[in-house]
N, C-alpha and C positions, 0 to 999 in steps of 0.2 A: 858679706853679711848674710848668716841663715835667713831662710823664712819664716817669719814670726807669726802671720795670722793670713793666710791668703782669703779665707773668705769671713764675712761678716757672721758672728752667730753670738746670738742669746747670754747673757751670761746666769749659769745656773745660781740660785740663791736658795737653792733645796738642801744644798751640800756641810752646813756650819762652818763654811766660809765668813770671814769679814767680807761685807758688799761693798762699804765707802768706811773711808777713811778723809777727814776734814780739817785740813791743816789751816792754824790761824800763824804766821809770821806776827813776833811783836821784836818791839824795840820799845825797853822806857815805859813801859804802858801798864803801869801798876794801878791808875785809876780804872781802865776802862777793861782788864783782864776779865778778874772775876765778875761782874755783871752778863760781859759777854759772853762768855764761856758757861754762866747758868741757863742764858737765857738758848742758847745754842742745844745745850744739853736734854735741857727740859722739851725744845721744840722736836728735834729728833728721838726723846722716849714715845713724846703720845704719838708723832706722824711719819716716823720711818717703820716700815715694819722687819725689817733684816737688820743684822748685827751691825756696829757703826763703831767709829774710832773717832776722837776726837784729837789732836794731837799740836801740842802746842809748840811753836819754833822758836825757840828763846836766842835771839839775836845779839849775843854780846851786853846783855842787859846791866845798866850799871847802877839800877833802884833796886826795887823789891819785888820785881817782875818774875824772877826765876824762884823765887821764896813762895810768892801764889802760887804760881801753876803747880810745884810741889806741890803743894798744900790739895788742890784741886786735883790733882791724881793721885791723891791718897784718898781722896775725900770718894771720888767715884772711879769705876773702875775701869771706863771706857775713855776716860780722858787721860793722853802719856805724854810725856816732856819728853823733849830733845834740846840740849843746851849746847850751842855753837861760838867760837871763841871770836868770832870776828860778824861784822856786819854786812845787811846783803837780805833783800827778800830772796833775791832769785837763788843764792846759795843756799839759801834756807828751805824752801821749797824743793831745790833738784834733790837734795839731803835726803829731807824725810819721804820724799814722795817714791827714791829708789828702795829707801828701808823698809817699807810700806809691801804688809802683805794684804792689803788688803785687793779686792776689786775695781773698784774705782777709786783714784784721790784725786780732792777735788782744796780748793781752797776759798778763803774768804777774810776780809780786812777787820780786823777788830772793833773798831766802829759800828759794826754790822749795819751799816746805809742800804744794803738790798734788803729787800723784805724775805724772810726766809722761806714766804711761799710759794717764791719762786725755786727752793731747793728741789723741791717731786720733779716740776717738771724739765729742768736743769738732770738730773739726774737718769731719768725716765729714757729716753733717746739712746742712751748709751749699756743699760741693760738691756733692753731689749736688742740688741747689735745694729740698731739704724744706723747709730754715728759714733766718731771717733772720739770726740771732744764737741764739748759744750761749754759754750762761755753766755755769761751774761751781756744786754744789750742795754745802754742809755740812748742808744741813736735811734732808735726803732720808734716809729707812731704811735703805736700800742702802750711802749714805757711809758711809764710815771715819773718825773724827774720833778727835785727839788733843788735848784743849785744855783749860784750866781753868773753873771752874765758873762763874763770873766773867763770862767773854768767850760763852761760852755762855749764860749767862742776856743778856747784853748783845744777843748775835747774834739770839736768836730774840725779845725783844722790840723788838728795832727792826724786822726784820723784820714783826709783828705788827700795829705801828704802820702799818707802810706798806700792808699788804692794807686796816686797817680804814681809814686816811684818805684813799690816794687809789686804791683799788683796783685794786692791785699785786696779776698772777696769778702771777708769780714767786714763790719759797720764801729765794734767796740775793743781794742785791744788793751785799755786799760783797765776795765770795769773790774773790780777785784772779787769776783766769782765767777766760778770757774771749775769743771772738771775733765778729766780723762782716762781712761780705759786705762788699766796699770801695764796692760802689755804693751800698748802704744807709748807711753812714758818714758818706758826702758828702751825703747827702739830711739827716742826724741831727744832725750834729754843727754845723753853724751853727746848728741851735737851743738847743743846750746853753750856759752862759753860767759855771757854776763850774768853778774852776782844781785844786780840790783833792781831797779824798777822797769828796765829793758827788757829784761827776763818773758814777760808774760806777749811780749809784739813778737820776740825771736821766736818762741817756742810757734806761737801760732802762726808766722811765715813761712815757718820751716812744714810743718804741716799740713798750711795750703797750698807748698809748694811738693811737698810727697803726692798730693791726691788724694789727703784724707779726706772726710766729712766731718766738716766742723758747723753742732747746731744754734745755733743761736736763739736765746731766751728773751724776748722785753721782761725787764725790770720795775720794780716801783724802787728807788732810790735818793735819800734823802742828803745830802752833800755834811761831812762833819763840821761846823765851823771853826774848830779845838783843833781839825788838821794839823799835824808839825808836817807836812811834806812841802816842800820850796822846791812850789812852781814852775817860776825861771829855768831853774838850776836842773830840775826835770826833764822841763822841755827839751835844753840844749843838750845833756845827757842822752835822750832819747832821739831826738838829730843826726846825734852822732852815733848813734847805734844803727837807724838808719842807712846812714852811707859805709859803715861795717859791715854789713848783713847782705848790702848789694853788692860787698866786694866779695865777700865770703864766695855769693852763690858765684860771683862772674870766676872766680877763685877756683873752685869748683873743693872749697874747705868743707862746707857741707854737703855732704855726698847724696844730693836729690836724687839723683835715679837708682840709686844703688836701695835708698831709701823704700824707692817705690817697688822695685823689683823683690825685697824683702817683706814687705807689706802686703804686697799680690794687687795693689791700686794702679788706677793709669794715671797720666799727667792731666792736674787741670784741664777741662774744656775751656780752648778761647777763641770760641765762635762766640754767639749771641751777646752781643753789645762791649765788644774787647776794643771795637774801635774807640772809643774815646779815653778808655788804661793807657791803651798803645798809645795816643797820641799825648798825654799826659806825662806818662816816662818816656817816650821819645824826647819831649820837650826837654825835659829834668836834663837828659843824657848829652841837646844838642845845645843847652846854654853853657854847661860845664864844657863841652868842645869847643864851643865859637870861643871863650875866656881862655881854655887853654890855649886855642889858635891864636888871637891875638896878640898873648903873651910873647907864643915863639914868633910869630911874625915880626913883632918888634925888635925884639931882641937878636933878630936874624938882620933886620935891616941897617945892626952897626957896623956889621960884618960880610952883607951881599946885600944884591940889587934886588929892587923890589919882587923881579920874579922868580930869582930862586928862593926868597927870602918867605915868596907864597907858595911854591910848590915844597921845600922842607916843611912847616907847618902844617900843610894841607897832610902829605902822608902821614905825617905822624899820628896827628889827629884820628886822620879817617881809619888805621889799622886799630885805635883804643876805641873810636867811634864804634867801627863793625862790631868790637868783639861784647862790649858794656850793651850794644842793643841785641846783639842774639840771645845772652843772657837775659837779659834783667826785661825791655819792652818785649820780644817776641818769645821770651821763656825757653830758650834752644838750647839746652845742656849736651852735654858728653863731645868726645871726638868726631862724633860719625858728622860728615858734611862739613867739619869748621873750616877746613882748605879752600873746599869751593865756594862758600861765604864769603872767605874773606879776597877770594879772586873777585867773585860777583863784587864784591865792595866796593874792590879797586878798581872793577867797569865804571860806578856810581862816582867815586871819584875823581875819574878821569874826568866827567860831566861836569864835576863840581870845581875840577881845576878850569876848564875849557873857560865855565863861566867868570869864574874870577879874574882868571885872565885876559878875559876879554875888557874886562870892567878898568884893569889893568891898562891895556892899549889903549882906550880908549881916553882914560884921563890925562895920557902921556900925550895923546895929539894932539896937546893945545901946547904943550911944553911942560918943564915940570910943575907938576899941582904941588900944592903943600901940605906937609906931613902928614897934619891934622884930616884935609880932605881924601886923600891917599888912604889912609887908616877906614876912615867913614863909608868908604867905596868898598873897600874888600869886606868890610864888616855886615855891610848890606848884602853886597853880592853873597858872601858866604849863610845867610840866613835865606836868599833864596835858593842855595843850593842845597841846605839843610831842607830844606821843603820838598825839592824835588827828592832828596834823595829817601822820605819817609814815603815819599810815594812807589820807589822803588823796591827799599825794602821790604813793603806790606805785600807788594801785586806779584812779586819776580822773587825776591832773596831770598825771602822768610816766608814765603807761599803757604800757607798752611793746605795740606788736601782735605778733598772733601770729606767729610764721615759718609759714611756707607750707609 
């Protein structure tokens, strides 16, 4: 992958360049089009003062939505349609945003629920070369938020989700404004791979995990209650994008270092206050192992005695264990060290066999226990060994050095 921008700078707006370009994604939205897109238009003649694009993502539209926005880029000449056959913010978005000559493109929800003036200073950080990307914030103290109790208990525990699984330094990944630097884009956006409202977490993981700088805006935002987007079916949606995105990186599908060495960024800092991420996606990593473990343990014990039945499960485990926490809790990409990680692992291991086995012996001195007790002993044991061994990975495996 070329170098695309090693060092932060300025972006000139002296040159009769396009500065931004502002894509709105619709689907069906023939009520709420044109109001928006006047009022969009109007607020960027009197308070942007560089050239602007306005550009509308016509999403498989099956009313009279692709009929407006014609209409409305006839009508002004800074506003362009792009009509797409199939459904999908996020395809809609990678589309125009690669088409896009502008400077920065940036996007926003038809509804317009953030207040547009928050667009300057959304915008501002990223002309000037401070930062890469800028998204707006509803989690921040500052914002203004209007919304039911609901969508807010929804917002800030997915949110919550995302810091503790894949350690997300962002607070808002869904708020629907948003910009980025077009050279950063074209670097991002071939690695993103969801069409639809996942779009906007992937892009920005992917980003905090290159070592961009992503700024963050509080918002004033007022929640639509005409909303058509289904909630549930979102959340689970985005769940599951989730545990895609942590397989990606552990994958090594998105190519994070390659990313950063293109960019001229280093990796995330995770000194100051990483302990409780780490111990959060630890957690994430050592519940889905203890369930894995138990599975095969069981199903090991129709077929062998209890103690082989816990050291096949223990290894298996503990090799998908090492490899999901070097990624994903301790951030350790590429080949370099994964060999002697995963030897370190299976020292940690061996500790975490010794104990269960001991737990082992120990229920057999009385004669044999029953299943159920049996099961409850290794299950316990193995959540104390999952302790010791986040203690091992933090101080010994995954050591981070000092900064200089």
């Amino acid at each position: 992958m070329p170098a695309i921008r090693p060092e932060r700078a300025p972006i000139s707006t002296s040159d009769g360049r396009v500065i931004l370009d502002v894509a709105i994604p619709v689907y069906n939205e023939e009520a709420a089009l044109e109001p928006a897109v006047r009022r969009l238009h109007s607020y960027l003649k009197d308070s942007f003062p560089h050239l602007f694009t306005i550009t509308i993502a016509d999403n498989a539209s099956t009313d009279s939505t692709l009929e407006i926005a014609r209409r409305l880029s006839a009508e002004f000449s800074e506003v362009r349609v792009e009509h797409l056959d199939r459904k999908g913010r996020g395809r809609a978005l990678r589309t125009v945003w690669l088409a896009s000559e502008a400077a920065v493109v940036a996007y926003m929800d038809v509804d317009l629920s953030t207040d547009l003036a928050a667009l300057g200073p959304l915008i501002a950080p990223l002309l000037s070369g401070h930062s890469d990307l800028a998204v707006g914030t509803r989690l921040n103290r500052n914002s203004r938020v209007v919304r039911g109790a609901k969508r807010e208990f929804i917002s800030r525990s997915y949110n919550l989700i995302l810091r503790g699984s894949l350690g997300a330094r962002f607070s808002d990944a869904q708020c629907g404004f948003k910009a980025i630097r077009s050279d950063i884009a074209r670097a991002l956006l071939p690695c993103t791979v969801d069409d639809a409202w996942f779009f906007d977490t992937e892009l920005l993981v992917i980003a905090d995990r290159a070592g961009l700088r992503v700024a963050e805006v509080p918002v004033d935002w007022t929640d639509d209650p005409h909303s058509s987007v289904d909630i549930v079916r979102t959340s689970i949606d985005d769940l599951k994008g989730i545990a895609r995105i942590g397989r990606d990186m552990m994958t090594g599908r998105i190519p994070v270092a390659e990313l950063r060495t293109a960019l001229g960024r280093r990796a995330p800092d995770k000194g100051n206050g990483a302990l409780l991420g780490q111990m959060l996606r630890f957690g994430v990593v050592g519940v889905v192992s203890t369930l894995a473990y138990l599975a095969l343990f069981v199903f090991m014990r129709t077929i062998a005695d209890a103690q082989t039945a816990n050291f096949v499960a223990m290894l298996i485990t503990a090799v998908a264990n090492t490899a999901a926490n070097r990624r994903l809790t301790f951030g350790v990409s590429g080949a370099t060290g994964a060999v002697r990680h995963q030897f370190q692992g299976l020292v940690v291991f061996a500790l975490g066999l010794a104990l269960t086995s001991g737990v082992l012996f120990w229920l057999a001195s009385g004669g044999e226990p029953p299943r159920a007790v049996e099961v409850a002993g290794v299950v316990a044991a193995n959540l104390l060994a999952t302790l010791l061994k986040f203690i091992l990975f933090r101080v010994w495996v995954f050591k981070q050095p000092r900064q200089p």
